[in-house]
C-alpha atoms as an extended CHARMM CRD file, in Angstrom:
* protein
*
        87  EXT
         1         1  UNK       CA             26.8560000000        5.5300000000        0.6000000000  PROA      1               0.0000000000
         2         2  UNK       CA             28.9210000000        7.4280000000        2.7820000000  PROA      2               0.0000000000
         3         3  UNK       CA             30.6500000000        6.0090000000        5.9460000000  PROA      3               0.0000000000
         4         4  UNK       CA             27.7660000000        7.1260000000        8.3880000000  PROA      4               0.0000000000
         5         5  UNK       CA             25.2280000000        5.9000000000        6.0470000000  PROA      5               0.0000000000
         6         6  UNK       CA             27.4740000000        2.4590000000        6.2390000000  PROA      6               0.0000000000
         7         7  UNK       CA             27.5900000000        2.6840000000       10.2170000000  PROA      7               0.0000000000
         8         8  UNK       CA             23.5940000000        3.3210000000       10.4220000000  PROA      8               0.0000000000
         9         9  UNK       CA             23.1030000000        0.4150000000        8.1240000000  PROA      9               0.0000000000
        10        10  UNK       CA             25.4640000000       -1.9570000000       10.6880000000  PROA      10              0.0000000000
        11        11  UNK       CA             23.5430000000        0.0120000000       13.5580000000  PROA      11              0.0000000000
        12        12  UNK       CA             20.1410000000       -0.9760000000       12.5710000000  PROA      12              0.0000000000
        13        13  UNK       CA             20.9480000000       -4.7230000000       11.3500000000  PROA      13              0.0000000000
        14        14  UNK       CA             22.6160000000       -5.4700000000       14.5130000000  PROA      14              0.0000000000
        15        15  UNK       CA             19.5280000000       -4.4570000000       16.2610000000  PROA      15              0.0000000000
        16        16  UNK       CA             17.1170000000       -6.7470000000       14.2740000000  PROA      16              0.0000000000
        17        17  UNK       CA             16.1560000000       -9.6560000000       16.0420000000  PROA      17              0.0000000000
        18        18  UNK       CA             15.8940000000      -12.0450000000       13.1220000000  PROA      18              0.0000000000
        19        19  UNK       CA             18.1810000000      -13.4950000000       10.8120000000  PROA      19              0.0000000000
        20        20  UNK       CA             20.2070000000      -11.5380000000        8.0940000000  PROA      20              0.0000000000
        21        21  UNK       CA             22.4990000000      -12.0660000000        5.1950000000  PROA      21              0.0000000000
        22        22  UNK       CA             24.4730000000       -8.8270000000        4.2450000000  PROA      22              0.0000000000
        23        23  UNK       CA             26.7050000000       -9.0320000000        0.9060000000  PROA      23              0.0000000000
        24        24  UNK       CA             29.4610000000       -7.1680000000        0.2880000000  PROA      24              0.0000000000
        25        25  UNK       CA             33.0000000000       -6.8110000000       -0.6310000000  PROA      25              0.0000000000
        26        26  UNK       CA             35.2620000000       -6.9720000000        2.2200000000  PROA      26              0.0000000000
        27        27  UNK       CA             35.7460000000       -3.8120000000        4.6210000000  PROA      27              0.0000000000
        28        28  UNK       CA             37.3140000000       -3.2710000000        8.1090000000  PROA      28              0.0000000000
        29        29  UNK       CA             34.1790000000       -1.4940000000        9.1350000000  PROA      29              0.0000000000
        30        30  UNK       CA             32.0080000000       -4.7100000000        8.4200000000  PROA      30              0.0000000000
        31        31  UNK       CA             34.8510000000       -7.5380000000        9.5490000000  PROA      31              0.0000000000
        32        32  UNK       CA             34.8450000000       -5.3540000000       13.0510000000  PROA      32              0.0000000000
        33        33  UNK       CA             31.3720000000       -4.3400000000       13.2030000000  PROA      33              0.0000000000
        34        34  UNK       CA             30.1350000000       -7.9300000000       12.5100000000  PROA      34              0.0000000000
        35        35  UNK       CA             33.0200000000      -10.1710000000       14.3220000000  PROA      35              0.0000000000
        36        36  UNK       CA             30.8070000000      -12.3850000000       15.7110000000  PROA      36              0.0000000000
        37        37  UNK       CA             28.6610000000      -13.0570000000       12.6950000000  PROA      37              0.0000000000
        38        38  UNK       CA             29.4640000000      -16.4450000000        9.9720000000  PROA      38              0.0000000000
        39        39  UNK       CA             31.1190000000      -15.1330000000        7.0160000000  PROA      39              0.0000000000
        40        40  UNK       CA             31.5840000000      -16.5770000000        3.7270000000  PROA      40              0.0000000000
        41        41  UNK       CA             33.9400000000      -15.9310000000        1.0560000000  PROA      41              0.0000000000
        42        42  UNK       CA             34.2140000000      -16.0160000000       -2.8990000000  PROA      42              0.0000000000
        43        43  UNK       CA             36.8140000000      -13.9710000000       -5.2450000000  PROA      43              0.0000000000
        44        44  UNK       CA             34.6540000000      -11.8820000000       -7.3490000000  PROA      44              0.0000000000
        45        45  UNK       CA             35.9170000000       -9.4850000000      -10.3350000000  PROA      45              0.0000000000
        46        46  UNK       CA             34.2820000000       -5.8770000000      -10.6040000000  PROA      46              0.0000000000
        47        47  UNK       CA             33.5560000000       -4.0820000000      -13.7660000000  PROA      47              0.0000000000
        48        48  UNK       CA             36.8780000000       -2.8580000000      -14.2950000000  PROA      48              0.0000000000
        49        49  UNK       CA             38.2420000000       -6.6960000000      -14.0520000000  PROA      49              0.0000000000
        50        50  UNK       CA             39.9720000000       -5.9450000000      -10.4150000000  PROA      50              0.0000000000
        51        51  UNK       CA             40.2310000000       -9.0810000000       -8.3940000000  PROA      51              0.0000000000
        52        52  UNK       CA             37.9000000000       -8.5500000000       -5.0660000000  PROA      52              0.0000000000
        53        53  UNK       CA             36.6330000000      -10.8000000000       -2.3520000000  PROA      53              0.0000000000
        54        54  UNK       CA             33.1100000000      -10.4660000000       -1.8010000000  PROA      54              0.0000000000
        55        55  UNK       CA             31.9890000000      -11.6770000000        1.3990000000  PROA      55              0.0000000000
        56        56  UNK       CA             28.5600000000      -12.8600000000        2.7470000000  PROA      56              0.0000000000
        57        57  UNK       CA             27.9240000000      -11.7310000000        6.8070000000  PROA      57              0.0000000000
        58        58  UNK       CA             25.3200000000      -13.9210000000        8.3290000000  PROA      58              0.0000000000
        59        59  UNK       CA             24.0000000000      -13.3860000000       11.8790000000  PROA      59              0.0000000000
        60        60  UNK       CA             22.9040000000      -17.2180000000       11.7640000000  PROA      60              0.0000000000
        61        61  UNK       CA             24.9110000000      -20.9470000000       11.1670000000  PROA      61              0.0000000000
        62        62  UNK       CA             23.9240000000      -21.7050000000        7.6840000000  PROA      62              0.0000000000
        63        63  UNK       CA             22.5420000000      -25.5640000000        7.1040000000  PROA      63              0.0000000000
        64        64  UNK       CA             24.9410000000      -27.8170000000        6.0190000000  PROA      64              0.0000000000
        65        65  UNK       CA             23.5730000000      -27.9470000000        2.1600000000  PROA      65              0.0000000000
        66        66  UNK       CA             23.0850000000      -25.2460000000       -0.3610000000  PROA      66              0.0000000000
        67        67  UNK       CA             20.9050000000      -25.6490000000       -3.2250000000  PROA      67              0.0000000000
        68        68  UNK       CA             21.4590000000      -26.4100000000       -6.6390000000  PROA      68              0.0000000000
        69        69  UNK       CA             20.6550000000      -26.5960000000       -9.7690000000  PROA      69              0.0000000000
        70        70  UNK       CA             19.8910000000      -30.5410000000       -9.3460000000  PROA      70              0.0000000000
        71        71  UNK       CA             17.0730000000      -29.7080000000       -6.7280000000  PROA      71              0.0000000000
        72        72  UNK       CA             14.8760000000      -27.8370000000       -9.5240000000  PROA      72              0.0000000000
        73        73  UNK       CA             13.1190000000      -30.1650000000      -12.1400000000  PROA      73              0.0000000000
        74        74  UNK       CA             11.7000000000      -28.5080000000      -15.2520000000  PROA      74              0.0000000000
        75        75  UNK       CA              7.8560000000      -28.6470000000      -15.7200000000  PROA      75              0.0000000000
        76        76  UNK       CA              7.6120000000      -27.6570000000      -18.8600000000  PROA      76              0.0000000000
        77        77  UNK       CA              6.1580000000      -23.9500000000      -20.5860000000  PROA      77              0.0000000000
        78        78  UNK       CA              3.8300000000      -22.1690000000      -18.6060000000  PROA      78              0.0000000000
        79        79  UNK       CA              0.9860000000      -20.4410000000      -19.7980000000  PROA      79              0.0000000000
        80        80  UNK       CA              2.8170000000      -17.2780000000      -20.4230000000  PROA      80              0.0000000000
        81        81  UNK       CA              5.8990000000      -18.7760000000      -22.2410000000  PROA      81              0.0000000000
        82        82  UNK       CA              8.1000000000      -18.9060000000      -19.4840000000  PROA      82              0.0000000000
        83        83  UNK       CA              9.6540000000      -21.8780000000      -18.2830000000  PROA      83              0.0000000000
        84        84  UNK       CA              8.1670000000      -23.3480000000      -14.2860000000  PROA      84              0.0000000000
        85        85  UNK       CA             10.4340000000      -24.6880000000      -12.3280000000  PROA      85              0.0000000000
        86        86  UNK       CA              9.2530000000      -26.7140000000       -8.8450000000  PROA      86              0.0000000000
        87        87  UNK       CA             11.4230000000      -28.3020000000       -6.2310000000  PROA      87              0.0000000000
């Protein structure tokens, strides 16, 4: 995507009125464009093993727990061989 295709993309999410959770790896264009917004940050490696920091915009406070792996119990084999899950 080229830098106006970037800039429509921040045009059109900071219109919409609900929430939204844009990923990405860290940019002036997005830190500027979406100042206001929560971020969260991880280090992240791309395929050619560079270091990164990928960054998660949110245009919303987060809750104060994330899920895990704890909050899924297995169920056992479903009728098509795959594994269900419920919370």
């Amino acid at each position: 995507m080229d830098d106006s295709g970037h800039e429509e993309l921040l045009d059109v999410l900071l219109a919409f009125k609900g929430k939204v959770l844009l990923s990405g790896y860290e940019n002036e264009l997005y830190n500027s464009r979406l100042h206001g917004w929560h971020r969260e940050e991880a280090v992240a490696y791309s395929q050619a093993s560079s270091k990164k920091k990928e960054v998660l915009w949110m245009n919303f406070e987060p809750g104060n727990r994330q899920m895990s792996f704890e909050d899924y119990k297995w169920k056992g084999w479903g009728s098509n061989g795959q594994t269900d899950y419920f919370l």
